[in-house]
FIZABA-140390 format. One record per residue (C-alpha): residue in three letters; x, y, z. Coordinates in steps of 0.05 Angstrom, whole numbers. Layout:
# FIZABA-140390
aa  xx  yy  zz
ALA  X  Y  Z
...
This chain:
# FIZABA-140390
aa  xx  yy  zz
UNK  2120  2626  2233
UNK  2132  2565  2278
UNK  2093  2517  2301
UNK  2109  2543  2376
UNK  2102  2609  2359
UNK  2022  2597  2334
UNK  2009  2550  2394
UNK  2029  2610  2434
UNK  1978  2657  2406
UNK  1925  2608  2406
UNK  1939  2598  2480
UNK  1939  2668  2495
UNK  1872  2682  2451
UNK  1835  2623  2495
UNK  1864  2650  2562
UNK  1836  2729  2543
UNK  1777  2702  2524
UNK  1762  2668  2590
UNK  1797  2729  2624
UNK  1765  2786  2590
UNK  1708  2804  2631
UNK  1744  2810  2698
UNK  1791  2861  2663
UNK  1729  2895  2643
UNK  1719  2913  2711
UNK  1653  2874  2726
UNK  1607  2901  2784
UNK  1616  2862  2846
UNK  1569  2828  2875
UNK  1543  2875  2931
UNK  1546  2931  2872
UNK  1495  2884  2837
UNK  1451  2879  2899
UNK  1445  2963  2906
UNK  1418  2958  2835
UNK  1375  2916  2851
UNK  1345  2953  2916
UNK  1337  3015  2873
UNK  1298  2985  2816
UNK  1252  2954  2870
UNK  1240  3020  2899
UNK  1227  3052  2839
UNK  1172  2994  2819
UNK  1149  3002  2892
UNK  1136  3083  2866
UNK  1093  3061  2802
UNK  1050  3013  2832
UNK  1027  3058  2889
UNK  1018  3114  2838
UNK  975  3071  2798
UNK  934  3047  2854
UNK  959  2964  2856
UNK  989  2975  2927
UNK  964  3019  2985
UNK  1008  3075  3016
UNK  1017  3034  3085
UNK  1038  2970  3041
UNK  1082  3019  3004
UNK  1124  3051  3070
UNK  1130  2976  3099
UNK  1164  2950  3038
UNK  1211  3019  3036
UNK  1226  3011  3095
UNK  1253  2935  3085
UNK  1279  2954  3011
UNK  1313  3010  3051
UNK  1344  2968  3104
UNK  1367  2915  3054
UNK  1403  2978  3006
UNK  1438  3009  3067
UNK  1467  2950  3087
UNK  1489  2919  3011
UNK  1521  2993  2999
UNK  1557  2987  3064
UNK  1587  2925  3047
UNK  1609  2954  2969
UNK  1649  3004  3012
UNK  1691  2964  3057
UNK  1712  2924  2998
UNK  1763  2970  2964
UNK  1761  2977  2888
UNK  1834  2968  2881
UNK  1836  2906  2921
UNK  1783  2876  2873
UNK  1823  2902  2814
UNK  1887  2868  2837
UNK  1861  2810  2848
UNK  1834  2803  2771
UNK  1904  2830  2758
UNK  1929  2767  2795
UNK  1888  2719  2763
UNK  1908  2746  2686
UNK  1975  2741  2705
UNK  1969  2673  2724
UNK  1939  2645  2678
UNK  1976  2674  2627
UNK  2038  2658  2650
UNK  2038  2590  2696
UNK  1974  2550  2646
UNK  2040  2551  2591
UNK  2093  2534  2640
UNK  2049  2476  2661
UNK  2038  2447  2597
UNK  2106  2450  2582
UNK  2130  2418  2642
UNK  2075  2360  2634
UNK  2081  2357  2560
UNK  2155  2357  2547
UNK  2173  2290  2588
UNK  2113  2254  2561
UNK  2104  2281  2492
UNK  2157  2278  2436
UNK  2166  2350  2411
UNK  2221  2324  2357
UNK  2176  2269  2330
UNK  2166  2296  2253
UNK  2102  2302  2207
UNK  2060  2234  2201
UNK  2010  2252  2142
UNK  1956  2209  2133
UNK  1994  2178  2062
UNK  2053  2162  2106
UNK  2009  2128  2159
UNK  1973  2084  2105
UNK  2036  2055  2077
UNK  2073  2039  2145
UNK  2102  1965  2149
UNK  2065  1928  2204
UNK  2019  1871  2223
UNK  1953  1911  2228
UNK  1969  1940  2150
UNK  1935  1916  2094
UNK  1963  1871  2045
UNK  1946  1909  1990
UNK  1980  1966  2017
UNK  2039  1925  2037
UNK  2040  1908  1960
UNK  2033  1981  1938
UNK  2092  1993  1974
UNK  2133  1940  1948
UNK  2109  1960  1883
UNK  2130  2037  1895
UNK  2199  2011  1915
UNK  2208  1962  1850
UNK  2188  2019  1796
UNK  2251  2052  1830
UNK  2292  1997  1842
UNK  2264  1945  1784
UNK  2337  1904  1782
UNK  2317  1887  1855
UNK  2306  1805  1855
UNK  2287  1793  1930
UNK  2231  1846  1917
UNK  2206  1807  1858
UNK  2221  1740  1885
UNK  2169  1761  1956
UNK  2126  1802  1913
UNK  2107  1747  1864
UNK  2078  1689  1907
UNK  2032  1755  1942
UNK  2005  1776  1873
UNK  1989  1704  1852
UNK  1947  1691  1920
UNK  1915  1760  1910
UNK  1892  1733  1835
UNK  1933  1776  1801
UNK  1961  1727  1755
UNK  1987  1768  1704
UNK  2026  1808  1750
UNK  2054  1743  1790
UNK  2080  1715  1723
UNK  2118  1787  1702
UNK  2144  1782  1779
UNK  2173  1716  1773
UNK  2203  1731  1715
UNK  2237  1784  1734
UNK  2260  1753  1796
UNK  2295  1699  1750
UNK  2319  1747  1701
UNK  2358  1794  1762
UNK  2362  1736  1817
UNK  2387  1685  1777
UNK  2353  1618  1755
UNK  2328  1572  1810
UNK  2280  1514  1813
UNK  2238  1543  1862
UNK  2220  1609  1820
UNK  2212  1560  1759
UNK  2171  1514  1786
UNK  2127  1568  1821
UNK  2125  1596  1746
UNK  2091  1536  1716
UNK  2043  1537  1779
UNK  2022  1601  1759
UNK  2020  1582  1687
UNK  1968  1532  1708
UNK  1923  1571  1748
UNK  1915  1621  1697
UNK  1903  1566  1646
UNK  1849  1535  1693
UNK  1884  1479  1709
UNK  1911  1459  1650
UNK  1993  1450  1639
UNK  2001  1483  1577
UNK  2057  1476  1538
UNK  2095  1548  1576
UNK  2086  1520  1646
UNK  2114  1448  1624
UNK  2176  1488  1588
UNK  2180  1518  1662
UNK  2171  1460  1704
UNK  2220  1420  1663
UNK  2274  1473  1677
UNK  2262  1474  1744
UNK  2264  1387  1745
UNK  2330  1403  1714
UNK  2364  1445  1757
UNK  2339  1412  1816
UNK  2312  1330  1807
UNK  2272  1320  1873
UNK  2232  1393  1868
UNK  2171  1368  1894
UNK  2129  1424  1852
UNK  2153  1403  1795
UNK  2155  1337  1797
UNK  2080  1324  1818
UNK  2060  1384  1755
UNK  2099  1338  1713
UNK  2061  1280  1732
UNK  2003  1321  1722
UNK  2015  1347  1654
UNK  2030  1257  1641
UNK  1959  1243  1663
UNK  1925  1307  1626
UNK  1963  1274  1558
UNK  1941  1206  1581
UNK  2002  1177  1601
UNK  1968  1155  1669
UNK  2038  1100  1677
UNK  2083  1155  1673
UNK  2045  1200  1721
UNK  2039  1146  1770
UNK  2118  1133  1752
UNK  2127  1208  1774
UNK  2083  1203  1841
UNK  2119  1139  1867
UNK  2187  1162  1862
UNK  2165  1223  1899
UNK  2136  1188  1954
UNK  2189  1137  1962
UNK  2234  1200  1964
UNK  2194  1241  2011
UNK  2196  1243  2088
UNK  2147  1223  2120
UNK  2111  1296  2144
UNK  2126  1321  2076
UNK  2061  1369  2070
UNK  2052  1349  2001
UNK  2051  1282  2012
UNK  1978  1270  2016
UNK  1960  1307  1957
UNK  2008  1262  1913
UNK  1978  1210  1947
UNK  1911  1223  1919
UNK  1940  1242  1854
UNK  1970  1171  1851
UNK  1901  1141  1869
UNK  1861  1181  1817
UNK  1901  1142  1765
UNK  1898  1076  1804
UNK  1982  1063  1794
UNK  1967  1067  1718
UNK  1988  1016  1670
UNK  2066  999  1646
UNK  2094  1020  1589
UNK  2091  982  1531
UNK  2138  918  1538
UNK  2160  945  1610
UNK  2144  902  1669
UNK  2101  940  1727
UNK  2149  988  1767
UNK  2168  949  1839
UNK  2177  880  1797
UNK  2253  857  1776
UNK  2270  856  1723
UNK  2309  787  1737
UNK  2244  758  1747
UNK  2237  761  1666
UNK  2292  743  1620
UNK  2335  787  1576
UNK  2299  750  1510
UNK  2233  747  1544
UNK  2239  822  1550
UNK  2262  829  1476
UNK  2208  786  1455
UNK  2152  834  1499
UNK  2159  880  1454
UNK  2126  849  1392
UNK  2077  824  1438
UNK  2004  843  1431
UNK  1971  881  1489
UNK  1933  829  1522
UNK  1997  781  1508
UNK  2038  823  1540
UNK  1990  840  1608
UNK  1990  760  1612
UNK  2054  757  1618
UNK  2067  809  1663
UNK  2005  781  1707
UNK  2040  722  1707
UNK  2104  753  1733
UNK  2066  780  1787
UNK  2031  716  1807
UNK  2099  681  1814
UNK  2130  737  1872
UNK  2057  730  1903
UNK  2064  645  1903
UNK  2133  650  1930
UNK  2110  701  1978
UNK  2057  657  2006
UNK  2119  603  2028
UNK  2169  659  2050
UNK  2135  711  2084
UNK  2195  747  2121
UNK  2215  780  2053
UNK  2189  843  2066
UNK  2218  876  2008
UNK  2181  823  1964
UNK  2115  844  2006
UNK  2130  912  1985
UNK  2152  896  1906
UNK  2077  856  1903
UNK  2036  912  1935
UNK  2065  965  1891
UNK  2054  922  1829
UNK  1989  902  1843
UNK  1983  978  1850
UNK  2012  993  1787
UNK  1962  946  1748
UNK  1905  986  1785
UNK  1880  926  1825
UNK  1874  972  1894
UNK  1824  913  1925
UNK  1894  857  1906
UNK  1939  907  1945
UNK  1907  922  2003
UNK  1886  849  2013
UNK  1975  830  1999
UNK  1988  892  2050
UNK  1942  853  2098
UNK  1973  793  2094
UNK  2044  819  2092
UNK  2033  844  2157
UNK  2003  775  2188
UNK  2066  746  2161
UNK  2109  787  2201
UNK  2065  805  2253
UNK  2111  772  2307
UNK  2174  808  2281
UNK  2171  881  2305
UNK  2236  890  2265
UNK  2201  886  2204
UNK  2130  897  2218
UNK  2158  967  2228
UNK  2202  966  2160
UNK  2145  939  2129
UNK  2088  997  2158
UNK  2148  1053  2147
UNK  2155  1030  2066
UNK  2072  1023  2057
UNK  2068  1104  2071
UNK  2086  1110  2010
UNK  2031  1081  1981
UNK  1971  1116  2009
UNK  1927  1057  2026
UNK  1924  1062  2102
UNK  1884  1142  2089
């Protein structure tokens, strides 16, 4: 039984319903009225028997009751039975037949009669902008259990599980993405940020193994580089994370959106210290000779930060006498940096830019190489 078919019936069944008493042959109206007139007499009858009216009372209201009967049956003659009849015929046939052909002609240029079954289930997992995410997900999910060799799916599923805190789930999907798609730094490096989310925080020894596969396939991935950093400072290596940050920085555009994070990163740490028997990063190593160097490293510690203070104080002296070497301005901020003194580079950023305040040319190469140290925030 179609669809059409039981629309039909339940049309029909709505228009009988509605129908059904004229077909019955209802009294007309003026039939109704000589019903009336009669009962009225008859009541007229039992209340003079039983004394309520008087018998000249009585004949006055015959005589009206009378008047009004002759004149409704009059009227239920000159209006011919079959003429009534007819007309209910009329009206049936009508309805039954033009209310359908009117739908239809409304219904089938507006409506869409071939437009199939949308269940509820179907409706729920729809792609658009007004559907949940986790439905979104569910769907994706449905599609990978079918289709689990499918690396795009993982590869957009994963970042979607991690923000939804399903951590486990986010790690399994990267995976998989690199195991079908192919190894890329991006996945890896998303790995280890996962890693470290579900660890608190912490780079544990599987998201460094992760990070430093995505540094190696890719150098200058900016995720991975500033977790490696991180996982220097957690092991107290505070010289090599601030190694890590500066290289990214003096890599980085300038609207990188991770740049002021890494900025604060290099801050916390406050440029770290050098390496043992390494000059601060930004000095030359011309400015030390080849034995001096040799000899720094059997140096104790606080010979060795002498001498490196020292180096320092020599580029800031010759500054002081040639200010137009904005490179040198640059070297001296940075290693003042590197040593921790913030105060010592600010105040050398300040006066680099007095001593070339009068040459746009390189005030402005001077400004465009200080982003990269995060003191003007």
């Amino acid at each position: 039984m179609t669809p059409w078919f039981v629309f039909a019936l339940m049309t029909a069944a709505a228009i009988f319903a509605v129908l059904l008493p004229l077909g019955l042959g209802a009294r007309s109206a003026a039939g109704q009225e000589v019903a009336v007139y009669k009962d009225q007499l008859a009541e007229i009858e039992r209340d003079l028997s039983t004394g309520l009216i008087g018998k000249t009372e009585a004949e006055a209201a015959r005589v009206e009751i009378g008047r009004r009967l002759l004149a409704a049956a009059d009227q239920d003659e000159a209006q011919p039975a079959g003429k009534s009849l007819g007309m209910r015929r009329t009206a049936a046939v009508l309805a039954l037949v033009g209310l359908p052909i009117v739908a239809l002609a409304v219904y089938l240029p507006l409506g869409s009669p071939q437009l199939p079954d949308f269940p509820l289930a179907a409706r729920n997992s729809q792609p658009g902008g007004s559907q949940p995410l986790e439905a979104l997900v569910a769907q994706v999910e449905q599609h990978l259990q079918s289709s689990p060799t499918d690396a795009r799916g993982w590869s957009v599923l994963a970042p979607v599980l991690a923000r939804l805190g399903r951590s486990d789930d986010a790690i399994r999907a990267y995976r998989n993405a690199i195991t079908y798609g192919g190894d890329k730094a991006a996945l890896r490096a998303d790995l280890g940020e996962v890693l470290i989310a579900t660890a608190g925080g912490v780079v544990t020894a599987d998201a460094k193994t992760e990070l430093e596969r995505a540094h190696a396939l890719d150098a200058d991935e900016p995720k991975a580089n500033y977790f490696l950093g991180l996982a220097a400072e957690q092991d107290g290596r505070k010289a090599d994370a601030a190694a890590i940050w500066r290289a990214m920085l003096a890599k980085a555009p300038a609207d990188a959106p991770w740049r002021p994070l890494v900025t604060a990163s290099l801050g916390r740490v406050g440029g770290g210290q050098p390496p043992a028997g390494q000059p601060p990063a930004g000095v030359e190593a011309p400015a030390l000779p080849a034995e001096a160097m040799a000899a720094a490293k059997n140096m104790k510690e606080g010979d060795r930060e002498a001498m490196i203070r020292g180096m320092v104080d020599r580029l800031a002296t010759r500054l002081k006498q040639n200010g137009d070497d904005v490179d040198g301005w640059l070297r001296l901020v940075r290693a003042y940096m590197v040593m921790g003194d913030l105060d010592k580079a600010r105040s050398a950023l300040s006066d680099a830019r007095q001593a070339v305040a009068n040459d746009e040319t390189r005030l402005r190469q001077l400004n465009e190489g200080a982003k990269t140290f995060g003191l003007d925030g």
